[in-house]
N, C-alpha and C positions, 0 to 999 in steps of 0.2 A: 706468253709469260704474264700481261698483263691479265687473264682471266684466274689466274693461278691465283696474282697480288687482290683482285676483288673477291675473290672467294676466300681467303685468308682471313680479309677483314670483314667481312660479315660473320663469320665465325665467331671471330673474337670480340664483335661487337654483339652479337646474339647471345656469347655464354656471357659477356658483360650482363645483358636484359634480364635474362633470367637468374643472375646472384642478386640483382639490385631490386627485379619486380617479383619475385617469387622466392618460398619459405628454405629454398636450395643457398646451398654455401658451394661457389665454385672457385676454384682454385686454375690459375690460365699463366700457362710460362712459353713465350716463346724465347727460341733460344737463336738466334742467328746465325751465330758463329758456329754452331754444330748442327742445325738445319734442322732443328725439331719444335714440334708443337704440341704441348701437352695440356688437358682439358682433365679437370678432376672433379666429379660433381657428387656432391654431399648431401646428406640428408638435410640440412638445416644448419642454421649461424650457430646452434645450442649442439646439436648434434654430428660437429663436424667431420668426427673422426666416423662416422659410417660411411661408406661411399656408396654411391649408387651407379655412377657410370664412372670408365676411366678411358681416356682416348690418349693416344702417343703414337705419333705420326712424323714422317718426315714432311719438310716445304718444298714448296715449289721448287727453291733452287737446287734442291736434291735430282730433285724430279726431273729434274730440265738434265742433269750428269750424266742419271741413268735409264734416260731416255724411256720414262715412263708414265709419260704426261697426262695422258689420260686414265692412269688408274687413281695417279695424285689429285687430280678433278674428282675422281667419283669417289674418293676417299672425305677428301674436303665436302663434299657436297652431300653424304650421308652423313657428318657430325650437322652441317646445316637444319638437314630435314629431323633428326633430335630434338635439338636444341630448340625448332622452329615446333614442335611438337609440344615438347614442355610448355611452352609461353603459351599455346594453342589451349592446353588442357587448364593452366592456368587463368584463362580468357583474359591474357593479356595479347593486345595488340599492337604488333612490330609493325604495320604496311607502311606507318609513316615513315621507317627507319630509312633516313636518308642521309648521306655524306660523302664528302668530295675526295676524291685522291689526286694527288700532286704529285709530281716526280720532280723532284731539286736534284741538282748531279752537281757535286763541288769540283772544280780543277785545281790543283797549284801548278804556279809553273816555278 
């Protein structure tokens, strides 16, 4: 599960890169409670309403239900190599893209 939750966020921190460093407008909803991930990429901040690519996908914790963990990896990991492509073509450079994950677990008693 954990490689599911780092590959999640690199996604969502790569379509972040590329709405913020390149001429694309993207649109990023994750939904938790229904187990989806949606990635919506546009022509431009002026040009919003064209789309260029559209991605809608179930997470991990889907993936983990029905017991198809590995196609949810290689699912995850071809929006990656996109997304990692864009920023590529745009010679913006992600290798510094570094950041930490934490797991907090709340109890009540």
């Amino acid at each position: 599960m954990e490689e599911e939750v780092r590959l999640t966020i690199k996604v969502l921190h790569l379509a972040y890169l590329v709405h913020e460093k390149t001429d694309y407008c993207v649109f990023i909803r994750f939904s938790g409670h229904v187990d989806r991930l949606e990635i919506d990429i546009r022509e431009s901040q002026v040009n919003w309403e064209t789309q260029v690519l559209r991605s809608e996908f179930s997470t991990k914790y889907m993936a983990l239900r029905d017991a198809r963990v590995g196609e949810k990896r290689a699912e995850l990991q071809a929006r990656i190599e996109v997304l990692e492509q864009i920023l590529a073509d745009n010679e913006i450079s992600y290798d510094d893209l570094d950041y930490e994950e934490e797991y907090i677990r709340h109890y009540t008693f």
